[in-house]
N, CA and C of each residue as an Amber inpcrd file, in Angstrom:
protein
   474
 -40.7930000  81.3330000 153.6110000 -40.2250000  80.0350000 153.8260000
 -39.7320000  79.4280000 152.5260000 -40.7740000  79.8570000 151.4680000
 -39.6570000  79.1670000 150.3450000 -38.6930000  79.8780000 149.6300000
 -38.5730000  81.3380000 150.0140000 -37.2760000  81.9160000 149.6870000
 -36.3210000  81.1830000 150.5700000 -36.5800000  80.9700000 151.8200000
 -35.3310000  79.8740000 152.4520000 -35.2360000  78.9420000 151.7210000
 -35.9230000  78.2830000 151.5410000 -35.4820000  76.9410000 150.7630000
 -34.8390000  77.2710000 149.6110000 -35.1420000  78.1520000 148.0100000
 -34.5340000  77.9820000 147.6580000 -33.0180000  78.4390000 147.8390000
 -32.9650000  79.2410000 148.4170000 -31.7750000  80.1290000 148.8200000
 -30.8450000  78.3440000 149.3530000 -31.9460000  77.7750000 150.5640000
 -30.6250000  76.6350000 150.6900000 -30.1580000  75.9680000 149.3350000
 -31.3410000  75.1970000 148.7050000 -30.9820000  74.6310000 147.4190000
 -29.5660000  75.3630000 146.7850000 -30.0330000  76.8260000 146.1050000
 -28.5800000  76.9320000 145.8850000 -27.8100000  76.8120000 145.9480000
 -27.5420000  77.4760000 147.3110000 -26.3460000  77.2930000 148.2510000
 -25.6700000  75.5890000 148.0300000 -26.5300000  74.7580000 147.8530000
 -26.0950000  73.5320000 148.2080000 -25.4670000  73.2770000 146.6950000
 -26.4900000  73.3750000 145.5220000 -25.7630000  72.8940000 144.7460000
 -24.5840000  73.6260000 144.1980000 -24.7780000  75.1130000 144.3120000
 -23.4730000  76.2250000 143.7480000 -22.2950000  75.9720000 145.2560000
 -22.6130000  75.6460000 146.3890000 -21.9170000  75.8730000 147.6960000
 -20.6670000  74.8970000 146.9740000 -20.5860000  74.2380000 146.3190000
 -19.0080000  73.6630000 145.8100000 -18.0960000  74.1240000 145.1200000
 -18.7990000  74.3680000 143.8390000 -18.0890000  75.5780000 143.3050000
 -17.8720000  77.0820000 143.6140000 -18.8950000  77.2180000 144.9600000
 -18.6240000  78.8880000 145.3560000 -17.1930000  78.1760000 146.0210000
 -17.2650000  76.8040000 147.3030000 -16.1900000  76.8980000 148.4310000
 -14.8510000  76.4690000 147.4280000 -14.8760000  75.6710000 146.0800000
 -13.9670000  75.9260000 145.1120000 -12.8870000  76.9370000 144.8000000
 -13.7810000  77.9860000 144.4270000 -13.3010000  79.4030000 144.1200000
 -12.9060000  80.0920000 145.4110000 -13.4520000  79.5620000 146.6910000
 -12.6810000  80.8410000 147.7200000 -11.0600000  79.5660000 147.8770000
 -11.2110000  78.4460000 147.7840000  -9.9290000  77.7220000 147.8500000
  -8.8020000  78.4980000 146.7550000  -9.4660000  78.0160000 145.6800000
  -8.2940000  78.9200000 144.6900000  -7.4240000  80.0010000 145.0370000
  -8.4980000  80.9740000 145.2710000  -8.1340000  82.1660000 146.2110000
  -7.3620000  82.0410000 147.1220000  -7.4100000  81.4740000 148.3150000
  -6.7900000  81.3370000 148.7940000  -5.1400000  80.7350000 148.4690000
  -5.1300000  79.7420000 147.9080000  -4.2460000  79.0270000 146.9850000
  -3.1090000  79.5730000 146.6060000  -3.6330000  80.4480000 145.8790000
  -3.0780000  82.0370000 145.1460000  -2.4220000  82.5480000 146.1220000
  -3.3130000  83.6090000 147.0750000  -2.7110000  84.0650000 148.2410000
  -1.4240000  83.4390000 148.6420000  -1.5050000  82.1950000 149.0070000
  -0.7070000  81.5810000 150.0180000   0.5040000  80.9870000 148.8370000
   0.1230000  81.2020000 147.6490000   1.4070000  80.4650000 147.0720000
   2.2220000  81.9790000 145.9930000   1.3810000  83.0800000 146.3290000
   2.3690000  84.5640000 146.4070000   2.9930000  84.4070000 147.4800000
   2.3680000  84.9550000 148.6470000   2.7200000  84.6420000 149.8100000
   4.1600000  83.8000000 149.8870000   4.0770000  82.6320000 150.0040000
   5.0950000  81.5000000 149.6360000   6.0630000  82.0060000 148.6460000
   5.6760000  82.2180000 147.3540000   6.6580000  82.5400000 146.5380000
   7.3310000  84.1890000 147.3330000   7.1590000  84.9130000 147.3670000
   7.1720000  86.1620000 148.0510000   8.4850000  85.8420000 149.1480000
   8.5370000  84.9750000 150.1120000   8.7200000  84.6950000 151.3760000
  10.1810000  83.9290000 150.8890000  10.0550000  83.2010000 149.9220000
  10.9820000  82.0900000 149.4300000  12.0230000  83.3270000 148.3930000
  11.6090000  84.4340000 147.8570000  12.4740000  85.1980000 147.0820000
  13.0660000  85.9760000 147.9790000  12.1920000  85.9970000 149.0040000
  13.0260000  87.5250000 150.6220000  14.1530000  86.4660000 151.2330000
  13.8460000  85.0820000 151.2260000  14.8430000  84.5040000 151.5500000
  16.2470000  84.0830000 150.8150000  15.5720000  83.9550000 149.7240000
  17.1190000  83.9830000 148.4960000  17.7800000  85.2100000 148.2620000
  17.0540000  86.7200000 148.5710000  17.9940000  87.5800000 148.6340000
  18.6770000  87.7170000 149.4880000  18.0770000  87.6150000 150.7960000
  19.1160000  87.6290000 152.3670000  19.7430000  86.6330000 151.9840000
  20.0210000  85.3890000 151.2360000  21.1400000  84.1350000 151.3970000
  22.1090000  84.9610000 150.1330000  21.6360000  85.5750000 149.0770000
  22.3750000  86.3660000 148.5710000  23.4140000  87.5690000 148.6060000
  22.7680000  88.1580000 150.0290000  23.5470000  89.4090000 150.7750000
  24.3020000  88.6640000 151.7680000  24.3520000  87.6300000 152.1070000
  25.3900000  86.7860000 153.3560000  26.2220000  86.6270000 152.3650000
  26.0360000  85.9250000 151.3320000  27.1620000  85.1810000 150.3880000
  27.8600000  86.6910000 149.8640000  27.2250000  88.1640000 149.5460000
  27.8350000  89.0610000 149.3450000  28.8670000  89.1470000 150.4370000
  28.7370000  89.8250000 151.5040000  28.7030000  89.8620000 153.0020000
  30.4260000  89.0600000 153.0430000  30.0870000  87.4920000 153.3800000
  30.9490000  86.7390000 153.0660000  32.2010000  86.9860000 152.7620000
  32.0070000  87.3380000 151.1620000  33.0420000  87.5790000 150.3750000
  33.6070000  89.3000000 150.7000000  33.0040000  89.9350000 151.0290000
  33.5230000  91.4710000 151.4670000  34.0630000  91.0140000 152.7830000
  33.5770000  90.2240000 153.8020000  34.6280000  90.1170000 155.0770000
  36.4000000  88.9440000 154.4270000  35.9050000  88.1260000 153.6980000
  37.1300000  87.3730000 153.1160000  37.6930000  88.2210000 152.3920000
  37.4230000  88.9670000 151.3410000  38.6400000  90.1350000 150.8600000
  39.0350000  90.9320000 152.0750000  38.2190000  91.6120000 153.1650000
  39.0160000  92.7430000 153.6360000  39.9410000  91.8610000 154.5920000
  39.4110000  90.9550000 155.4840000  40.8390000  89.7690000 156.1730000
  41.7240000  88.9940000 155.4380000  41.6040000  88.7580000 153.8590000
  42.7250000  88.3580000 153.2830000  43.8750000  89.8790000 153.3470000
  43.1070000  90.6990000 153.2950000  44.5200000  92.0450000 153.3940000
  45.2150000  92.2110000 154.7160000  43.5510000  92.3950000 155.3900000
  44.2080000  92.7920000 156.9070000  45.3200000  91.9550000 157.4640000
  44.8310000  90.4560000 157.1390000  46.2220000  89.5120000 158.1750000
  47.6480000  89.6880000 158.1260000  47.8400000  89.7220000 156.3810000
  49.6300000  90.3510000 156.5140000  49.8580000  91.3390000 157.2970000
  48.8290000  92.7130000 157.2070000  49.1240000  93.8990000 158.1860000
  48.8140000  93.6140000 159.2770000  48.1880000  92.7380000 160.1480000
  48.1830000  92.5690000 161.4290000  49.6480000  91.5910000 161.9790000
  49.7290000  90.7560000 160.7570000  50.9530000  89.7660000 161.2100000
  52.3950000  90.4360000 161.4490000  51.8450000  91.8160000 160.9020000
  53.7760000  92.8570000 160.5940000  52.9950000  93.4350000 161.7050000
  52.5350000  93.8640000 162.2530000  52.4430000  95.2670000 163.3200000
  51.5810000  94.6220000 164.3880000  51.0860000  93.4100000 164.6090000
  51.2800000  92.9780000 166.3050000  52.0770000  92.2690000 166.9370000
  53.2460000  92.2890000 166.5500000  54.2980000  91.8410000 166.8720000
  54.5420000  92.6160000 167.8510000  54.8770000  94.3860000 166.8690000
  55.2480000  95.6960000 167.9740000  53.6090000  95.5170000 168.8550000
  52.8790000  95.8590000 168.5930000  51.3710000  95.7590000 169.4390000
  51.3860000  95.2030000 170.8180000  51.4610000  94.1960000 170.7620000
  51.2770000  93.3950000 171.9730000  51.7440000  93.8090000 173.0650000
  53.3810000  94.0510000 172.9470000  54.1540000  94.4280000 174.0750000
  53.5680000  95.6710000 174.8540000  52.8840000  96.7480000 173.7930000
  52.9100000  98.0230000 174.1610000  50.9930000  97.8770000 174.6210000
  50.2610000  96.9900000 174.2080000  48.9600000  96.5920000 174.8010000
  49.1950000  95.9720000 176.2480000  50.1180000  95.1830000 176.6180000
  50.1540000  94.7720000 177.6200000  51.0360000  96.2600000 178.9710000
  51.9160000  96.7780000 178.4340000  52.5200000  97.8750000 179.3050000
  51.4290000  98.7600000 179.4810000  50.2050000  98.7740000 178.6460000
  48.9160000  99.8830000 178.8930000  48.5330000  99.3700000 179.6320000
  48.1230000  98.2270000 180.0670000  46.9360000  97.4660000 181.2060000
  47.7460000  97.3580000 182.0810000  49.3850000  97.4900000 182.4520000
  50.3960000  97.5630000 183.4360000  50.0480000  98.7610000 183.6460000
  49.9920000  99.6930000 183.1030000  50.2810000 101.3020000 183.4050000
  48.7750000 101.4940000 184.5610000  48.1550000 101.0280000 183.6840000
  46.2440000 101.3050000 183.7970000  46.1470000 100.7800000 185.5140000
  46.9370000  99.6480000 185.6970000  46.6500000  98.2840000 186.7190000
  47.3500000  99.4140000 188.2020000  48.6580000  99.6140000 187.7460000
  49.8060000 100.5010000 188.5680000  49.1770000 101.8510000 188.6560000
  48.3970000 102.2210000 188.0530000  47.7690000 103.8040000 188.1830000
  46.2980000 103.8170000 189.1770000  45.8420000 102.3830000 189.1810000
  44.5400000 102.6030000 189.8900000  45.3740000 102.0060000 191.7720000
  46.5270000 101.5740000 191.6210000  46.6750000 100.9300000 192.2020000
  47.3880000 102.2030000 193.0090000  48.2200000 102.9160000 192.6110000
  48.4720000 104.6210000 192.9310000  47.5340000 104.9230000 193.7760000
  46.4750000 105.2770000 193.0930000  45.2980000 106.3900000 193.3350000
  44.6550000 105.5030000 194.7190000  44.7270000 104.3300000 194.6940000
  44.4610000 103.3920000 195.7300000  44.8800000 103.9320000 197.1510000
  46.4660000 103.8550000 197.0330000  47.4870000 104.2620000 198.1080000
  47.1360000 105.9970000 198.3110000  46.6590000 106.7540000 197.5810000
  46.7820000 107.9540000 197.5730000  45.4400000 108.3400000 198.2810000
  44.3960000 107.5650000 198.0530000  43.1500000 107.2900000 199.0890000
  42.7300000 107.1920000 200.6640000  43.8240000 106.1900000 200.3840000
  44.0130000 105.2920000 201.7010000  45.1920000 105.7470000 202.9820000
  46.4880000 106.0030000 202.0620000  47.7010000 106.1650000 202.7680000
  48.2180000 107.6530000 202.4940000  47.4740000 108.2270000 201.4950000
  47.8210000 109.8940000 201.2420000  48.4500000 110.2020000 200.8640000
  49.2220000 108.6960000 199.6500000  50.6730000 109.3880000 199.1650000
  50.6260000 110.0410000 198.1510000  51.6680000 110.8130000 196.9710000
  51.0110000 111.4400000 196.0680000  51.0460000 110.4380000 194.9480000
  50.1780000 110.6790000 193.7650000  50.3110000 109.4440000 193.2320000
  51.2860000 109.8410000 191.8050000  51.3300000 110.9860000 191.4110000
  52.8800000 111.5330000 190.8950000  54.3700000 110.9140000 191.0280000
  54.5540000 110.8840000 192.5850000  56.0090000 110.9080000 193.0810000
  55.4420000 109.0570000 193.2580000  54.2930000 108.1510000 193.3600000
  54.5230000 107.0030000 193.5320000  54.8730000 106.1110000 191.7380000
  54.6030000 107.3290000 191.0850000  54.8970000 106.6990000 189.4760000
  56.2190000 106.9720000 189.3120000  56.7960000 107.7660000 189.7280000
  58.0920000 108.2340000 189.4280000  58.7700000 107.7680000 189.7870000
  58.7540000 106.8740000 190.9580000  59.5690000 105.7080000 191.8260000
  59.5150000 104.5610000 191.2770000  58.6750000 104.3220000 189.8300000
  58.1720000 102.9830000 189.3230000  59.4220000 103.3430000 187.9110000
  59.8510000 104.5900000 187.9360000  59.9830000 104.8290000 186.2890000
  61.8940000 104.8770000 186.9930000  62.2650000 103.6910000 185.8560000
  63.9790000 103.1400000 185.6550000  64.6540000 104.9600000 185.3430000
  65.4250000 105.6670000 185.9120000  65.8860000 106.7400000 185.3010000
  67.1650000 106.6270000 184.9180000  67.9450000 107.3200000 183.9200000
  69.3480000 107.1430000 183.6880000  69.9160000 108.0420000 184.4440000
  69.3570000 109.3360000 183.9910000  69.9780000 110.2000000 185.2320000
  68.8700000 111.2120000 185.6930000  68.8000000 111.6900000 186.6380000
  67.9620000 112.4180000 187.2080000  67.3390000 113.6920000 186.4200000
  68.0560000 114.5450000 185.5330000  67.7630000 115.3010000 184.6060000
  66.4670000 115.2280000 183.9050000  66.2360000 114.2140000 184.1140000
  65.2410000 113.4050000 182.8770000  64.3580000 113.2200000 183.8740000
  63.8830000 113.3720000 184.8390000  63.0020000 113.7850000 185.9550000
  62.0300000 115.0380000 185.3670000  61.0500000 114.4080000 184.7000000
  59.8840000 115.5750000 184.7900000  58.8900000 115.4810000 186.1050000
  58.1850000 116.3960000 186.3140000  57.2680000 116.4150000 187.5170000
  55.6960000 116.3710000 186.4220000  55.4880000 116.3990000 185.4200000
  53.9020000 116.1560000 184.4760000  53.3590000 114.8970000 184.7020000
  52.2510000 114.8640000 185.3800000  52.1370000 113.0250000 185.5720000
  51.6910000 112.9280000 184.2280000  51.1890000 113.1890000 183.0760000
  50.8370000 112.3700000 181.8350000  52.1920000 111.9060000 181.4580000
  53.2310000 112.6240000 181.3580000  54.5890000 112.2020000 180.9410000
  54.9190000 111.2120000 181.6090000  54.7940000 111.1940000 183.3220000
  55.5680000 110.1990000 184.0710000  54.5570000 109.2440000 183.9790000
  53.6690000 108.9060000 182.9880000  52.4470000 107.8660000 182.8320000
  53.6110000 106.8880000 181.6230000  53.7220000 108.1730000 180.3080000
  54.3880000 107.7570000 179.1960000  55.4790000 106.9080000 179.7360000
  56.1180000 107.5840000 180.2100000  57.3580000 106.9820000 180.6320000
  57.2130000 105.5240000 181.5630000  56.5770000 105.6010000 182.2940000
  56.3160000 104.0710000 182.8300000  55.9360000 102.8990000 181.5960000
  55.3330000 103.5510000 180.6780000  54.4470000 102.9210000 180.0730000
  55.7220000 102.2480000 179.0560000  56.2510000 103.3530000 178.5910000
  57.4090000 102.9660000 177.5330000  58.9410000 102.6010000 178.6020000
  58.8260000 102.2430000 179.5550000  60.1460000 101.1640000 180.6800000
  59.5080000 100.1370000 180.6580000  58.1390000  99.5070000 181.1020000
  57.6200000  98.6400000 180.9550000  57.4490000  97.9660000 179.3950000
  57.2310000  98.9490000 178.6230000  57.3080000  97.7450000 177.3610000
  59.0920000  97.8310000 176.9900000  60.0430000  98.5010000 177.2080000
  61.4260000  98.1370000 177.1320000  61.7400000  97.1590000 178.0180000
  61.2000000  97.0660000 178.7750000  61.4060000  95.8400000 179.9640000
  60.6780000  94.3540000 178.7750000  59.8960000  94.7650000 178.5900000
  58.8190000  93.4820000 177.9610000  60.0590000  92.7830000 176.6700000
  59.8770000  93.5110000 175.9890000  61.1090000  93.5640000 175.3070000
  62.4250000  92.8060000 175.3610000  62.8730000  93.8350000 176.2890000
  64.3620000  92.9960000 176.6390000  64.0180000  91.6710000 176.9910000
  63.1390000  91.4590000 177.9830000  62.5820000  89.9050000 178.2680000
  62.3150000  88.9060000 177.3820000  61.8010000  89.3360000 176.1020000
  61.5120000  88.8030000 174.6630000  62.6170000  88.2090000 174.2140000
  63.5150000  89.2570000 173.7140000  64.9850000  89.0680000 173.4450000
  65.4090000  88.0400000 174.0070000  65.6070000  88.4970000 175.1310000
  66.5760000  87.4050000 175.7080000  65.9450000  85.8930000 175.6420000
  64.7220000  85.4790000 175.4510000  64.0760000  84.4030000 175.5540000
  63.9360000  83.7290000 174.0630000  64.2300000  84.9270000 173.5990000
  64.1460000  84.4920000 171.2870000  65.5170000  83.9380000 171.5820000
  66.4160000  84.7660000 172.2970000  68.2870000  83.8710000 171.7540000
  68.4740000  82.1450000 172.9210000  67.7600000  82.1250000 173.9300000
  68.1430000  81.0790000 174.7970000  67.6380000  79.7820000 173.9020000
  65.9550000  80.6530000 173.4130000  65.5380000  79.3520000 172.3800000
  66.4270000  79.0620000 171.3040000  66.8090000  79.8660000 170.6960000
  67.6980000  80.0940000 169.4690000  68.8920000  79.1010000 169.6480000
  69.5710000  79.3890000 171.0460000  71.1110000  78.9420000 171.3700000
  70.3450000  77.5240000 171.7950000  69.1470000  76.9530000 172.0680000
  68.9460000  75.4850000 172.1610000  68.4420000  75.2430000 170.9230000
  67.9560000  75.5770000 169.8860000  67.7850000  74.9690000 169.2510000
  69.0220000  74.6620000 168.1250000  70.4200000  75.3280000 168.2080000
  71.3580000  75.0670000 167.5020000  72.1740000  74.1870000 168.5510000
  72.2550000  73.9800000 169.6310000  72.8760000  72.9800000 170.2450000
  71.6110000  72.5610000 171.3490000  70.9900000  71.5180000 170.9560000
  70.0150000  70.7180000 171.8390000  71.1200000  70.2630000 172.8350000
  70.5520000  69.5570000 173.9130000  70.7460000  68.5970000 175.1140000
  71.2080000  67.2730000 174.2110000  72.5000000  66.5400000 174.6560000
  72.2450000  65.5750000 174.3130000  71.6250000  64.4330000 175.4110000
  70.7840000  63.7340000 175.1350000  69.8170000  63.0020000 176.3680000
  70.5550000  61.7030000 175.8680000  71.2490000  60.7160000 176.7600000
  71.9760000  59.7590000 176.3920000  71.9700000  58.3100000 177.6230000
């Protein structure tokens, strides 16, 4: 019984400076920790700001080259999802009504003269594909000069 006691005594009077020292400790821990946590975060804000600047150089280049070559792009992106739209739409009829879906592309494709009649459906794909963007095209044209011819002689509104 009086090893308990003194054992409490101790405890009581060292128990401040022992719970002292496990604070410190801890302290430490948590302010590595902290520091640790706060440097993983300044490097990731460091690799964005890298990051950043590697996506702003490679789109300061890319835009001139996208601004020269989707001009041609577009027309020939949109005659693909025509081709794509008209080909499922084929295979549809060719399902349903049994037609062939070859001879229903070939009826889609503008010919000059018959010569020029291949029977390859990848070709008679091409070929729809490139009437439709000559079609897109000509449509362009003609809609660049109507604006063109109004904007050198407007309406007069009077």
């Amino acid at each position: 019984m009086l090893m308990l006691a003194l054992t409490i005594i101790i405890l009581l009077i060292f128990g401040a400076g022992i719970l002292r020292v496990f604070a410190k400790f801890f302290l430490a821990v948590f302010s590595l920790t902290f520091s640790a946590a706060t440097f993983a975060f300044k490097l990731f804000c460091i690799f964005l700001g890298i990051l950043a600047g590697v996506i702003f150089l490679i789109l300061q280049n890319l835009v001139p080259f996208l601004a020269k070559h989707l001009a041609r792009a577009v027309p020939w992106i949109i005659s693909a999802f025509v081709t794509a739209g008209l080909l499922i739409y084929a295979a549809g009829r060719n399902i349903f009504h049994g037609e062939s879906i070859t001879e229903f592309i070939e009826k889609l494709i503008p010919h000059k003269d018959e010569s020029s009649r291949r029977k390859d459906f990848s070709i008679s794909l091409i070929e729809l594909a490139d009437s439709i963007q000559a079609d897109i095209s000509e449509k362009l044209k003609s809609q660049y000069k109507q604006v063109l011819n109004f904007l050198k002689h407007p309406v007069n509104v009077e």
